[in-house]
MITORTOR-19133 format. One record per residue: x, y, z of N, C-alpha, C in turn; residue in three letters. Coordinates in steps of 0.001 Angstrom, whole numbers, always signed. Atoms other than C-alpha are relative to their C-alpha. Layout:
BEGIN
R       n_x       n_y       n_z      ca_x      ca_y      ca_z       c_x       c_y       c_z   voke
R         X         Y         Z         X         Y         Z         X         Y         Z    ALA
...
***
This chain:
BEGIN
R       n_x       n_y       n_z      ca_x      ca_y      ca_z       c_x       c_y       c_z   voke
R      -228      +624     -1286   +122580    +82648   +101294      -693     -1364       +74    UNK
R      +784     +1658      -372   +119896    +79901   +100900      +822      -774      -816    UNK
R      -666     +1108      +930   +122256    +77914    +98225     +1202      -199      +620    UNK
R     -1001      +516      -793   +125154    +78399   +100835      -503     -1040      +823    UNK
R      +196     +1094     -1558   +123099    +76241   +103305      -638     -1098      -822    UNK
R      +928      +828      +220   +122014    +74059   +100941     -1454      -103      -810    UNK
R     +1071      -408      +363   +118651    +75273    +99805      +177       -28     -1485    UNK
R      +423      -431     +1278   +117263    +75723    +96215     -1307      -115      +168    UNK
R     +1196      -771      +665   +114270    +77306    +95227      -640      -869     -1093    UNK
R      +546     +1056      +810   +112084    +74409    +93593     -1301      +683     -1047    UNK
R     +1178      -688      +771   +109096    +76644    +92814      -188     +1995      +660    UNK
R      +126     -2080      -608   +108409    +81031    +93341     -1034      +703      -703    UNK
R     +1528      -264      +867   +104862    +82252    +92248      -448      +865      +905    UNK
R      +497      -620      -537   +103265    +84918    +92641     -2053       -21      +493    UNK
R     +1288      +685       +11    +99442    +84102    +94558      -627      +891      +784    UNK
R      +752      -546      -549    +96836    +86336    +94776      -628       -78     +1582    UNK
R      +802      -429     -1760    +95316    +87301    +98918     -1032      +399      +225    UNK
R     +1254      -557      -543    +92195    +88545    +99774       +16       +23     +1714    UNK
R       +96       -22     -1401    +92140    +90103   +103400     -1145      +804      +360    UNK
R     +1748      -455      -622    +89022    +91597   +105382     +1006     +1242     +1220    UNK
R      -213     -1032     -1323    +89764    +94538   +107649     -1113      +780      +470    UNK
R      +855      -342      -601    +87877    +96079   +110370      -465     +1324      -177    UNK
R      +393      -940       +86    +86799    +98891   +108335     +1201     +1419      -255    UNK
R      -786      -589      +148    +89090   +102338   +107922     +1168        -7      +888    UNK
R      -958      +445      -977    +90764   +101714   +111382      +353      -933      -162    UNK
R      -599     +1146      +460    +91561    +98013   +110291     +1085      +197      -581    UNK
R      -730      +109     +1525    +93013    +99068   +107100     +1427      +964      +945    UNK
R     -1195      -749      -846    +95401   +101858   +109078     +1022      -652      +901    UNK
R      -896      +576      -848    +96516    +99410   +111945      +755      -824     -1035    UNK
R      -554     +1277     +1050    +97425    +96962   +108568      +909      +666      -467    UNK
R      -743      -869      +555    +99206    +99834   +107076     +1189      +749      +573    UNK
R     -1075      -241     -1077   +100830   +100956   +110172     +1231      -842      +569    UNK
R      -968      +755      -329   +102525    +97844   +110761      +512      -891     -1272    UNK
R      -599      +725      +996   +103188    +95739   +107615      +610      +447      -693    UNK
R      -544      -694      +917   +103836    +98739   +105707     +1530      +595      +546    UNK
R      -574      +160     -1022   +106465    +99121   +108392     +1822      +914      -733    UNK
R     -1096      -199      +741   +109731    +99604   +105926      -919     +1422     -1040    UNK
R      +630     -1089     +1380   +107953   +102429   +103468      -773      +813     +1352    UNK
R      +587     -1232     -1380   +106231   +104352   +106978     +1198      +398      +338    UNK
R     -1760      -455      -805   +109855   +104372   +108540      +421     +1047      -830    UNK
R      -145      -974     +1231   +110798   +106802   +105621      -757     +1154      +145    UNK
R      +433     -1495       -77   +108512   +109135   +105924       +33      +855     +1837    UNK
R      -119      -406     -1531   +109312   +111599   +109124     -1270      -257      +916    UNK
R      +767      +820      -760   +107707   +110646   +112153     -1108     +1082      +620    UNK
R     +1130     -1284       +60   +105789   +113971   +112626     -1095      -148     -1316    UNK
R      +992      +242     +1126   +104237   +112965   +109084      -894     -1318      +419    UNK
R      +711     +1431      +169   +103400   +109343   +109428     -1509      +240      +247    UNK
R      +612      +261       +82   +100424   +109332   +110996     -1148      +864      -689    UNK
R      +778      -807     +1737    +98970   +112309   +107848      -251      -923      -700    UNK
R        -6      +526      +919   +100299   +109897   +105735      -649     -1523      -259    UNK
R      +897      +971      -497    +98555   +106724   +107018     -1384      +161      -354    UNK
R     +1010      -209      +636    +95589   +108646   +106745      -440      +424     -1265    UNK
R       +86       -84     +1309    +95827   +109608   +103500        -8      -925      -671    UNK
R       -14     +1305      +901    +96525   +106616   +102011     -1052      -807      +416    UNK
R     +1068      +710      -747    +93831   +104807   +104007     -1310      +953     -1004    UNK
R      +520     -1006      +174    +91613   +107789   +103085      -630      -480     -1796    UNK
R      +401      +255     +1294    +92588   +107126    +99063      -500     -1177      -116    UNK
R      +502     +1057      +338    +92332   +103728    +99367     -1797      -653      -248    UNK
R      +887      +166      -140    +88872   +103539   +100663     -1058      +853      -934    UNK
R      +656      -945      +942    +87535   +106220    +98130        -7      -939     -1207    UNK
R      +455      +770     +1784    +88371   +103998    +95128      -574     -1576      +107    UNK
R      +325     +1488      -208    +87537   +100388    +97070     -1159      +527     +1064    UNK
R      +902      -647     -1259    +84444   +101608    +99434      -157     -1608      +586    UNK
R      +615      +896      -871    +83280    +99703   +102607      -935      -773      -433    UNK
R     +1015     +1078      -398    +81185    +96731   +102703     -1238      +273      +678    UNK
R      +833      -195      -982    +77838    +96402   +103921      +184      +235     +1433    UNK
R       -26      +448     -1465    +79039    +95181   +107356     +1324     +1178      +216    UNK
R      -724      -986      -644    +81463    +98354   +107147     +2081      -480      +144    UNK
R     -1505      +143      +107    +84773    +96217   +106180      +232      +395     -1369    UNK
R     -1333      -296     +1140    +87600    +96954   +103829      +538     -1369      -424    UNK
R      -681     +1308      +605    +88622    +93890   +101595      +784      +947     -1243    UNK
R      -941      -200      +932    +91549    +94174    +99928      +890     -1241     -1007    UNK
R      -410     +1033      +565    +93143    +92231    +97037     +1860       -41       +84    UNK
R     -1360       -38      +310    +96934    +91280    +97643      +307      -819      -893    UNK
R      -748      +944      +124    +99537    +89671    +96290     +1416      -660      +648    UNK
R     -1263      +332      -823   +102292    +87454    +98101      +730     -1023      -807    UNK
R      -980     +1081      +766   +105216    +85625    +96609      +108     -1264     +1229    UNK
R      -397     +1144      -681   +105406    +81914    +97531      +787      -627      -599    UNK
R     -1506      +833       -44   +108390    +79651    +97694      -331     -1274      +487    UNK
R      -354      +804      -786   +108918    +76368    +97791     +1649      -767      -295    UNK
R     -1240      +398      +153   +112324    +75073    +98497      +144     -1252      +283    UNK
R       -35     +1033      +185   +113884    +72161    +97710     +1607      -484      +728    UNK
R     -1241      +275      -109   +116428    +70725   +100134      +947     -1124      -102    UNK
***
């Protein structure tokens, strides 16, 4: 669709994130909504098990911070287009 309007894709890299969350409840509200497409899937009587579980593993193999946050390492694809 972007080369129907014109667009091309000049550069597409993938660039490490680092985010800070407010601890196990941080990481859940982050998980609850971004993860948004992959929660929808699981029934809605499960979700919020499965929220905590994954929150749960996550924080077992990455533990809290002194100050009680959750840093996590992403990655996000960036684009730049060339019109």
């Amino acid at each position: 669709m972007a080369a129907q309007m014109g667009f091309k894709i000049n550069t597409l890299r993938l660039v490490p994130k680092d985010a800070l969350y407010d601890g196990a409840a941080g990481l859940a509200v982050w998980l609850r909504t971004t993860w948004l497409p992959f929660v929808q899937r699981v029934p809605e009587n499960l979700r919020d098990a499965f929220i905590a579980a994954v929150t749960r593993r996550y924080i077992a193999k990455h533990p809290l911070d002194a100050a009680g946050q959750c840093m996590c390492a992403w990655s996000v694809w960036k684009s730049r287009p060339n019109a």
